[in-house]
N, C-alpha and C positions, 0 to 999 in steps of 0.2 A: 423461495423467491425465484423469479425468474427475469431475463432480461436479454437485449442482445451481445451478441460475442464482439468484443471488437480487439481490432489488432491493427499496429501502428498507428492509435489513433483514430479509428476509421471502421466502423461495422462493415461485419465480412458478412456475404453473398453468397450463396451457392444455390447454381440454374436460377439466378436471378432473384431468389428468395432472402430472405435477409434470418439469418441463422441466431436462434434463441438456443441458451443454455439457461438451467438451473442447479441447484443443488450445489455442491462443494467445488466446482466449474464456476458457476456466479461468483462464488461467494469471493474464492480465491482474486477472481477479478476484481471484483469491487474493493479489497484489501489492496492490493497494488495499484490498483488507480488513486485509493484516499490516501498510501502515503507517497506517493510522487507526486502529488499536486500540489502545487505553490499556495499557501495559505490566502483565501479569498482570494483565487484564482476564477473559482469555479462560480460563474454566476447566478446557479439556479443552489448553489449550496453553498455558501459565503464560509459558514463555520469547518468546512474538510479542509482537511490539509495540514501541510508543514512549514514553517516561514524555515525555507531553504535558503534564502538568500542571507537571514541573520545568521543562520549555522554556517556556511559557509566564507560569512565576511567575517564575523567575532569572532574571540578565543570563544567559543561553546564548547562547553565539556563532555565527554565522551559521554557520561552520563547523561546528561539534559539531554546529549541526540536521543538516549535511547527511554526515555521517558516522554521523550516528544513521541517516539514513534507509536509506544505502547500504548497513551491517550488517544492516538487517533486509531488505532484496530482496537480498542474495547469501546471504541464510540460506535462501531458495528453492533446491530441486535444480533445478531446469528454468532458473535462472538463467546464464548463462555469462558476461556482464560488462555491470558498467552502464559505459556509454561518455560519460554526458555527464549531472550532474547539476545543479539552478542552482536559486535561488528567486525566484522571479520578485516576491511582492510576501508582504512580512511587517512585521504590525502588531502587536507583545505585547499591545499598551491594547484593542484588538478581538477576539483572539487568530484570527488571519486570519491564515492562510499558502496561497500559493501556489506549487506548483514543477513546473517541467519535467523530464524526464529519460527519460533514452533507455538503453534496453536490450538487450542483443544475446541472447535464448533459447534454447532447444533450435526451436523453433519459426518463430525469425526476428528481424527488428530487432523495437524497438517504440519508437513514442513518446509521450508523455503529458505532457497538463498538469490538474492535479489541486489542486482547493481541499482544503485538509485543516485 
């Protein structure tokens, strides 16, 4: 797949051209955009996302975050299994979450650690 690059937000530019990636670059993207998004946030894609706002107000269990998280990267087709997922540091009172997690693609392993 292919798509454009964006950062902050905002599809990036260069000499005025507007800059496409594909491959494990996409893909990686589109994984962190679907789990930072606020569940039916996204207008043209009601079903992406995570109800961040019940994780963050309920007791949610460390478990259910990361079962939320793992439903929405295997709702990706380029996904073939997440092989290891963990939260490295989660504070409700700041609403600060941290997690690691490793991914196997069409593409290759991947691995990430991701404030969200």
């Amino acid at each position: 797949m292919r798509g454009l690059l964006i950062r902050n937000n905002d599809t990036v530019r260069e000499n005025g051209r507007l800059v496409v990636i594909d491959g494990i670059d996409y893909y990686k993207q589109r994984i962190l955009i679907a789990i930072k998004t606020n569940f039916q946030e996204n207008v043209y894609a009601r079903n992406v996302g995570i109800n961040w706002v019940q994780i963050f107000s309920e007791k949610v269990s460390q478990d259910r975050i990361l079962s939320e998280l793992r439903k929405v990267i295997l709702k990706d087709s380029e996904t073939v299994a997440v092989t290891s997922l963990e939260i490295v540091e989660f504070n409700r009172d700041n609403r600060k979450l941290s997690v690691k997690f490793k991914l196997i693609s069409i593409y290759g392993n991947l691995t990430l650690i991701e404030d969200l």
